[in-house]
C-alpha positions in Angstrom: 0.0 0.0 0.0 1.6 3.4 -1.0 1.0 6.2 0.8 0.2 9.5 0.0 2.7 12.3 1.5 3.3 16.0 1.4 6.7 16.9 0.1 8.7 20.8 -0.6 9.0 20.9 -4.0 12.5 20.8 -5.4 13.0 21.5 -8.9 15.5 19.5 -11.0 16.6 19.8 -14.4 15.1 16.8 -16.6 17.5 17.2 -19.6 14.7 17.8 -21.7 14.4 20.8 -23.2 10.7 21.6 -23.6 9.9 20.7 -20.0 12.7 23.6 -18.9 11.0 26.1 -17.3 8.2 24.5 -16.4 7.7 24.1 -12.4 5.1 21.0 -12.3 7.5 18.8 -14.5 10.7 19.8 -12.7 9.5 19.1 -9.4 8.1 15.9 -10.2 10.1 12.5 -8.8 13.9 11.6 -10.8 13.3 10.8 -14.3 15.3 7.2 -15.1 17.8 6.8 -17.4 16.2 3.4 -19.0 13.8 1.6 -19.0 15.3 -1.2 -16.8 15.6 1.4 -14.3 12.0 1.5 -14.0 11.8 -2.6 -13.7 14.3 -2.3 -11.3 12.3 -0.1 -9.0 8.8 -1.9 -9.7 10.3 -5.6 -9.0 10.3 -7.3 -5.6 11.5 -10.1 -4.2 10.8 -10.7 -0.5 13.2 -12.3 1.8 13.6 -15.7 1.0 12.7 -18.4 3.1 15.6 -20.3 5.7 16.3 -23.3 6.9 15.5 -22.1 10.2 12.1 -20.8 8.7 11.7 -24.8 7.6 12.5 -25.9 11.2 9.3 -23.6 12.7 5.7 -25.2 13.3 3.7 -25.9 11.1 0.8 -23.5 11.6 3.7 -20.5 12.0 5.0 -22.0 8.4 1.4 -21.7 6.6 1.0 -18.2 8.3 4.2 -17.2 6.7 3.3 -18.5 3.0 1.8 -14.8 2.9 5.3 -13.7 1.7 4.6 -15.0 -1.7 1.8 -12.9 -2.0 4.1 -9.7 -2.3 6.2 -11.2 -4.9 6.6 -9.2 -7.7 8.4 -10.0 -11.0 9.0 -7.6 -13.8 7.8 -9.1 -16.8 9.1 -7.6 -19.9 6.2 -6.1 -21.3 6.1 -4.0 -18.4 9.4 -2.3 -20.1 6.9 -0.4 -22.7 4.0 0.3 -20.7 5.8 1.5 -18.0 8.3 4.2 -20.2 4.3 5.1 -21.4 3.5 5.7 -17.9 6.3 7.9 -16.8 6.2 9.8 -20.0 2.8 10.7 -20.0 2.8 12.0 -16.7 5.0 15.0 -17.6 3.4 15.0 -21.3 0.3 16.3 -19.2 1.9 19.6 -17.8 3.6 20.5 -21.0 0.8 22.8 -22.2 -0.3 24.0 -18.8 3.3 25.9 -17.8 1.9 28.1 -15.1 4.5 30.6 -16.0 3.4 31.3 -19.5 0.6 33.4 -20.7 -1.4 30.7 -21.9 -1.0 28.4 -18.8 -1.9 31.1 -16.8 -5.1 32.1 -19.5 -6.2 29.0 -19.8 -6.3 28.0 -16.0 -8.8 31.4 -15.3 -11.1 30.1 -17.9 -11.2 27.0 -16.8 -12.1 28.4 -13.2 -14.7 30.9 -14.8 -16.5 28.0 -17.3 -20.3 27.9 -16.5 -21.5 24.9 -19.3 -19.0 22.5 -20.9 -21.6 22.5 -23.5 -21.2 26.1 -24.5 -19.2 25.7 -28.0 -18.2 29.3 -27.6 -16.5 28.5 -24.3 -14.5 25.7 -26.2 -13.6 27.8 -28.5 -12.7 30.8 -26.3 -10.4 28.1 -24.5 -8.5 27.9 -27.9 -5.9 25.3 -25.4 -4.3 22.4 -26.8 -3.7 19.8 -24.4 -0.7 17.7 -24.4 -2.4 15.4 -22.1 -2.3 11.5 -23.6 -4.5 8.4 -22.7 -2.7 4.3 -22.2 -4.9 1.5 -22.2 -3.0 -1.5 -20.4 -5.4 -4.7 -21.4 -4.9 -8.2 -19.9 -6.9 -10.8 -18.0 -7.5 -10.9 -14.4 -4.5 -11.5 -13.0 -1.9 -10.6 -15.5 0.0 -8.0 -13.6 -2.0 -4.9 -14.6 -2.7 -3.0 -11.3 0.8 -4.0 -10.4 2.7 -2.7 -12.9 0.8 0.9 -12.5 1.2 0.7 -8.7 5.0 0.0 -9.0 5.5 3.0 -11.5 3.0 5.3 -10.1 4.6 4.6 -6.2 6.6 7.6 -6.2 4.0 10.0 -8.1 1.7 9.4 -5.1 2.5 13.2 -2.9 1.5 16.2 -2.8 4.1 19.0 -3.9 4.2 22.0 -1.9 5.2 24.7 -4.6 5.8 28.2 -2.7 8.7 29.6 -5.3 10.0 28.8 -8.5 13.4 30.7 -9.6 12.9 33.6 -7.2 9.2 33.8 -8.3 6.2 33.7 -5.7 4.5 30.2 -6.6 2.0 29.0 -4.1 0.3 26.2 -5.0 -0.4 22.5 -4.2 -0.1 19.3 -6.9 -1.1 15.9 -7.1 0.8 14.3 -9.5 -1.7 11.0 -9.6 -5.1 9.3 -8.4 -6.1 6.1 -8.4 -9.9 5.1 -9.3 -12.0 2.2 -10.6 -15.1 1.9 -12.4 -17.6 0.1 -10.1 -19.2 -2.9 -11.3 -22.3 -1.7 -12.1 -20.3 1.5 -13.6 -22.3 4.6 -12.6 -21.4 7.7 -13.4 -22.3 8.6 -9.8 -20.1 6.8 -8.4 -17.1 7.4 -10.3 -17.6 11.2 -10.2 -18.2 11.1 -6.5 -15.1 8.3 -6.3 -13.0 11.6 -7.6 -13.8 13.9 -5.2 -13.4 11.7 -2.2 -10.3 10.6 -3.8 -9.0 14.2 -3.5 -10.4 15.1 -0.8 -8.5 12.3 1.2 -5.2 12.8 -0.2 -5.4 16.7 0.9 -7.1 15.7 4.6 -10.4 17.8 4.1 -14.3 17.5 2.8 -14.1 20.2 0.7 -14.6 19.3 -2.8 -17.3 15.9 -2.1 -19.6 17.9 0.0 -19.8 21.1 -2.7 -20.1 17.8 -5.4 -23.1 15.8 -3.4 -24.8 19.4 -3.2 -25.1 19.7 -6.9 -28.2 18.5 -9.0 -27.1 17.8 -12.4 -24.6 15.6 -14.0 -23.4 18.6 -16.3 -22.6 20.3 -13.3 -20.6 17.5 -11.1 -18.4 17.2 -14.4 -17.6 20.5 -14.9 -16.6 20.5 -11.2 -14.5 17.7 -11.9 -12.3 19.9 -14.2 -12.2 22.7 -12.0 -10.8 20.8 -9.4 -8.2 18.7 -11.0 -7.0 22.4 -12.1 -6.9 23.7 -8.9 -4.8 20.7 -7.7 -2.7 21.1 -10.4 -3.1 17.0 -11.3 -1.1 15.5 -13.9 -2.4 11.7 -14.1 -5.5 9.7 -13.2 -5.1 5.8 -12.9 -8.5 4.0 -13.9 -8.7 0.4 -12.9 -11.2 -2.2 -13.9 -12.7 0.0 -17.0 -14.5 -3.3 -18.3 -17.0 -2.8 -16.0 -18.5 -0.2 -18.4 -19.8 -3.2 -20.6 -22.1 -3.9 -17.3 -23.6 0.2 -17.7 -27.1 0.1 -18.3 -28.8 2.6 -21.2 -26.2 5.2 -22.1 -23.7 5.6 -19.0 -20.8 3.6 -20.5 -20.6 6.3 -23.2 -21.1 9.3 -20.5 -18.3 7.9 -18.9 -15.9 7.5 -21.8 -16.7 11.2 -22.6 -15.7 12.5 -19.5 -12.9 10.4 -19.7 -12.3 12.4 -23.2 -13.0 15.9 -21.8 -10.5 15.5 -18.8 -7.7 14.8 -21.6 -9.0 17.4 -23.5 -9.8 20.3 -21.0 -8.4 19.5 -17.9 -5.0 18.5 -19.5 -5.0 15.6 -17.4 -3.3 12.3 -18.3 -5.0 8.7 -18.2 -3.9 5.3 -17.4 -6.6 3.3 -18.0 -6.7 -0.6 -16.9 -9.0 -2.8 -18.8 -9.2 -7.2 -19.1 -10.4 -8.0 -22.6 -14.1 -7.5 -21.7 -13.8 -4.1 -22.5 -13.6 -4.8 -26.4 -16.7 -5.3 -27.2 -17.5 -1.0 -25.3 -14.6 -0.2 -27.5 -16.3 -1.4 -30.6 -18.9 1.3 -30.0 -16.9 4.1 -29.1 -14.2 3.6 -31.3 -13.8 7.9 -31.5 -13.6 8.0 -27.5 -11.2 5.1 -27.8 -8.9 6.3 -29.9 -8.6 9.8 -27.9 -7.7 7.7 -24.8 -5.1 5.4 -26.5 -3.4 8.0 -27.7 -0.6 7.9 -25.3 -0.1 4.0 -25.8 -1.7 0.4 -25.8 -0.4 -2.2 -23.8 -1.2 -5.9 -23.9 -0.2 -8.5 -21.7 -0.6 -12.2 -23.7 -1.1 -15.2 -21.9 1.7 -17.4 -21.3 2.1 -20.7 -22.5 4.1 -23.3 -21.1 7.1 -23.0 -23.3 7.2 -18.9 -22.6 10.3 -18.1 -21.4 9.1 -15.4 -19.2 6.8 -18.1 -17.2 9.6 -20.5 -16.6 11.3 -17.2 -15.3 8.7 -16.6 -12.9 8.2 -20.4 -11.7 12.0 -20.3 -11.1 12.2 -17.5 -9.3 8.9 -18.9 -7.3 10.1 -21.9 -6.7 13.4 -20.5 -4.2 10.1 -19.2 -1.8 10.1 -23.0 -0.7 9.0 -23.2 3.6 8.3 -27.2 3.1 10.7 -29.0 5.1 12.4 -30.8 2.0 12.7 -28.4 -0.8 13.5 -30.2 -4.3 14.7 -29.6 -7.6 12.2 -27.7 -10.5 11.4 -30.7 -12.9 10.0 -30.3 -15.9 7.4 -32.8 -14.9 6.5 -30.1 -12.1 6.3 -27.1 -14.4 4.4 -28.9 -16.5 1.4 -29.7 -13.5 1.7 -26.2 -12.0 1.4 -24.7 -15.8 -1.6 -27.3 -16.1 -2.6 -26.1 -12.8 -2.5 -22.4 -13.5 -2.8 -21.6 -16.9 0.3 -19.4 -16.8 -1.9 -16.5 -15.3 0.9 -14.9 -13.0 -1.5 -14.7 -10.0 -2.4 -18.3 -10.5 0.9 -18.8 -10.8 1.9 -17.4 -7.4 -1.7 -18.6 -5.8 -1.4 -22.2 -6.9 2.4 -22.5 -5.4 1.2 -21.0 -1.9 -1.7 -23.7 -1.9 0.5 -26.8 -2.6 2.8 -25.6 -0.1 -0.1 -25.3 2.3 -1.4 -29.0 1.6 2.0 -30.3 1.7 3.2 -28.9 5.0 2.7 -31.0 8.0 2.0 -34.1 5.5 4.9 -35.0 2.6 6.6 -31.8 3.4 7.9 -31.5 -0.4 6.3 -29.5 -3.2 6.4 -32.0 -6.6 4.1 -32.9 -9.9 1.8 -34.3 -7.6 0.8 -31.2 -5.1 0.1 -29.3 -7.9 -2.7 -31.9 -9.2 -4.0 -32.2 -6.0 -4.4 -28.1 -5.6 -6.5 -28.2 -9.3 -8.8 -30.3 -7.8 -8.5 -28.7 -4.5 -8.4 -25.8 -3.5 -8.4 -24.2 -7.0 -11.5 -26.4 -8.7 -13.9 -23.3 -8.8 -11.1 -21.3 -10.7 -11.4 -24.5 -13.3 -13.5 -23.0 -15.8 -11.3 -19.8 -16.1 -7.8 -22.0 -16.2 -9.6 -24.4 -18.9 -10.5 -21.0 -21.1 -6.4 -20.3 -21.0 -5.1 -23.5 -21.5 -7.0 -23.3 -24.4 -5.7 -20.4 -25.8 -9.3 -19.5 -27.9 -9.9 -16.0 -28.1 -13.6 -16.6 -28.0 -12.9 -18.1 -24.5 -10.8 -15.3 -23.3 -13.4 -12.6 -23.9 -15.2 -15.0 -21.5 -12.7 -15.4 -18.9 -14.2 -12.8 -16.3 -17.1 -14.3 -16.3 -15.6 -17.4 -15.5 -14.2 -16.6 -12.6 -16.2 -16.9 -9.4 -15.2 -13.6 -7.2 -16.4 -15.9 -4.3 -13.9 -18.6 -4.6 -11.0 -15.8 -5.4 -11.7 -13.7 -2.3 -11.9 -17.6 -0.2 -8.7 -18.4 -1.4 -7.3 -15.1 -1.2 -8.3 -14.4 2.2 -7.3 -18.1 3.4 -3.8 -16.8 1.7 -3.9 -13.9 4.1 -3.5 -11.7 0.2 -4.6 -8.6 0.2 -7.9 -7.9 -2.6 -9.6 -5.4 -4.0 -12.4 -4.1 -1.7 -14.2 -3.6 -4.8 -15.2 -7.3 -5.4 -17.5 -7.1 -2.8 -19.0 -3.8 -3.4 -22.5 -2.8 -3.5 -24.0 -1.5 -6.5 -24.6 2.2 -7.0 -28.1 3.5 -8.4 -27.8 5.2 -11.8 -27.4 8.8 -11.5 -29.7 10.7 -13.8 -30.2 14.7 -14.9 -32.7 16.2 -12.6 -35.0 18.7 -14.1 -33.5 17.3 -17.4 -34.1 13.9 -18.3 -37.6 12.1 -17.9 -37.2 10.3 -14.7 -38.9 6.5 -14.5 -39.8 4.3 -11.6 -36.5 2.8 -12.0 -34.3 5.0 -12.5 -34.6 8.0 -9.8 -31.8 9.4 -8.4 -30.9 8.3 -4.5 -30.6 11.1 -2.6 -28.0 8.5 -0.4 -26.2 7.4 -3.2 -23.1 9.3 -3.0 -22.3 7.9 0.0 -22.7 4.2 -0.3 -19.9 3.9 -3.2 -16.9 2.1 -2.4 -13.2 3.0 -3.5 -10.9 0.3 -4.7 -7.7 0.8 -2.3 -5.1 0.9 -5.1 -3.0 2.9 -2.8 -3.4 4.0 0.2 -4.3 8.5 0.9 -3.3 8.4 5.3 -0.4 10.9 5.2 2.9 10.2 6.5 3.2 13.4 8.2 -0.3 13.5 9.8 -0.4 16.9 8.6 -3.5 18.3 6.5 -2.9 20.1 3.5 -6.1 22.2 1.8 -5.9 23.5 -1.7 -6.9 26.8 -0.9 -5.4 27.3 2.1 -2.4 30.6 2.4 -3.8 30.7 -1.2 -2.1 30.4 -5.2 -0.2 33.1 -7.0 -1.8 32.2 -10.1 -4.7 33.3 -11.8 -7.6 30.9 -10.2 -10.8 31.1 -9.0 -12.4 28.9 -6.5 -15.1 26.5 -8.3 -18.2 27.9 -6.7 -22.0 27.3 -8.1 
């Protein structure tokens, strides 16, 4: 869990020469020299286990299998999306220099917009963003959310700006947020997701209770881009967009259009995380698509048995032994835990912890043989979903969501001691729709409570280090803004 903390800004020279001069991009975290800098920093490999470790009960031993769970290995294509990532980031604050005339215009008109729907404010805008969109696409557990949280880690502060070469420069910025698109994907609950979002990583109430007081869609949006202008933010991480294909009548689309308008007239960057459920919402919004790939696509394949990169990861696995007689990798044994796990990476890692479990205080070795036990084990409702990959049909990996039972992943998981996503077992949020704007049915009116039963996937974690509490307005900014009031 990363945690968000307030830091003095210090400006550094990137050695790029359009970001010189401009105060978000050189205060932002050390820009790597490679790419395999970036691996480096998002890979980890926990302490390894001892022969004293072996030695301990047996209960103690299982308890301790919860080290795997933090094992990260940096798969290759993680090289590409992650230079995206970084990239991106800065790409985002290019156009909105707060020490040039049109940074400086284009921030007051933001602040002053009434109706994103006026064409003449668009055009009176006349700003070109520089913001870019990434779509990372791979099935559950194929390393998505933790690629993004390894690169984003060190993005996640605020930067306290009070002078930039000898110039007065108050202001606060939040390099990156993470969200998620609910299951039932409401445009309530995203919007009100944002706000909360921000309001936890600055310590106040601010911007969510001036949100839940609005009554129209139009108007929680445009607050939206006021505020990720006043907070100066540069990137927003979207997890789990395939839930839009579960939006009823026309939300998916709202949704992607935000998503569009925040590249477009916020300026804000967009990492967007999506399993291949999400094609078939593509297909119908190919224009909002394209807009929000336009910063990279990224897609993880399934490993097969023969992929290098999987035998990597089952060796590198494998030294995590706590049984009391570790032995050899065999081929026979990669062979039953790639039978076992379909090469999904979490599989992977999940199906290794459970054969060690079943084995300790019984054969006390890990061989061919624990791994067939755990398939029809402790990992029989995942069957369905490791069938679809060992397959390889694309038909059946469109399906492979749906072929997972959350139920049996959060059991096993939770048995595991793993963390998982509070958002499995989220409740629904009502559809949000315009008052005094749209005809309103039985079914669909709005919940006055809505906005405050949505949950928030926990990508990373918003308690400050410092226990201070920073406010966006407070001591106020020395740049041309005005607070987003209706």
């Amino acid at each position: 869990m990363i945690e968000f903390r307030s830091i003095p800004a210090e400006y550094k020279p990137t050695g790029v020469r359009k970001y010189d001069g401009n105060a978000y991009i050189e205060a932002l975290p050390h820009l790597e020299n490679t790419k395999d800098e970036i691996l480096d920093r998002i890979e980890y490999y926990p302490p390894e286990f001892t022969d004293a470790d072996r030695r301990r009960g047996e209960l103690v031993r299982i308890a301790e299998l919860a080290r795997i769970g933090s094992f990260i290995y940096p798969f290759a294509e993680y090289r590409r999306a992650a230079t995206n990532t970084t990239i991106n980031i800065r790409e985002a604050y290019l156009s909105r220099n707060p020490f040039k005339v049109e940074g400086q215009r284009r921030r007051n008109m933001i602040a002053t917009l009434k109706d994103l729907n006026d064409e003449n404010a668009f055009r009176a805008l006349a700003f070109k963003s520089s913001a870019l969109g990434q779509l990372i696409m791979a099935i559950s557990g194929g390393g998505k959310t933790t690629l993004a949280s390894g690169v984003l880690a060190p993005y996640c502060c605020v930067i306290e700006h009070t002078e930039y070469m000898g110039r007065p420069f108050r202001c606060r910025q939040i390099p990156v947020i993470p969200l998620a698109v609910m299951h039932d994907a409401s445009l309530l609950s995203f919007c009100v997701q944002f706000f909360e979002t921000i309001d936890r990583i600055l310590g106040n109430t601010h911007y969510a209770r001036e949100a839940k007081a609005l009554r129209t869609i139009a108007q929680m949006t445009l607050l939206i881009h006021k505020v990720a202008t006043a907070v100066s933010l540069g990137l927003i991480f979207i997890d789990d967009v395939q839930h839009l294909r579960a939006a009823r009548g026309t939300q998916a689309e709202m949704v992607l259009n935000l998503l569009s308008q925040v590249l477009e007239i916020a300026g804000v960057s967009l990492l967007l995380s999506a399993t291949p459920a999400l094609e078939p919402v593509i297909a119908q919004s190919v224009r909002n698509i394209r807009k929000l790939t336009s910063g990279g696509t990224s897609k993880f394949p399934v490993m097969r048995r023969n992929d290098l990169q999987w035998i990597a990861l089952a060796t590198a696995l494998w030294r995590y032994q706590i049984v009391k007689h570790p032995g050899p990798l065999t081929k026979e044994i990669l062979d039953a835990w790639h039978k076992c796990s379909g090469g999904n990476p979490a599989f992977t890692s999940m199906a290794f912890a459970l054969a060690q479990r079943q084995e300790i205080g019984e054969r006390e070795t890990v061989d061919e043989l624990s791994f067939q036990r755990v398939a029809e084990t402790d990992m029989i409702l995942l069957k369905p979903a490791i069938n679809a990959l060992l397959s390889g049909r694309t038909a059946d990996l469109l399906k492979f969501d749906d072929l997972i039972p959350k139920s049996g992943l959060m059991e096993l998981q939770d048995q595991l001691g793993w963390a998982r996503d509070e958002a499995e077992s989220g409740e629904s949020e009502p559809e949000f729709e315009e008052l005094g704007e749209e005809k309103q049915t039985s079914a669909s009116k709005p919940n006055s409570n809505a906005a405050s039963k949505g949950k928030k996937k926990p990508t990373f974690s918003t308690k400050g280090r410092s226990g201070s509490k920073t406010n966006p307005t407070k001591g106020g900014v020395m740049l041309p803004f005005v607070k987003p009031t209706f």
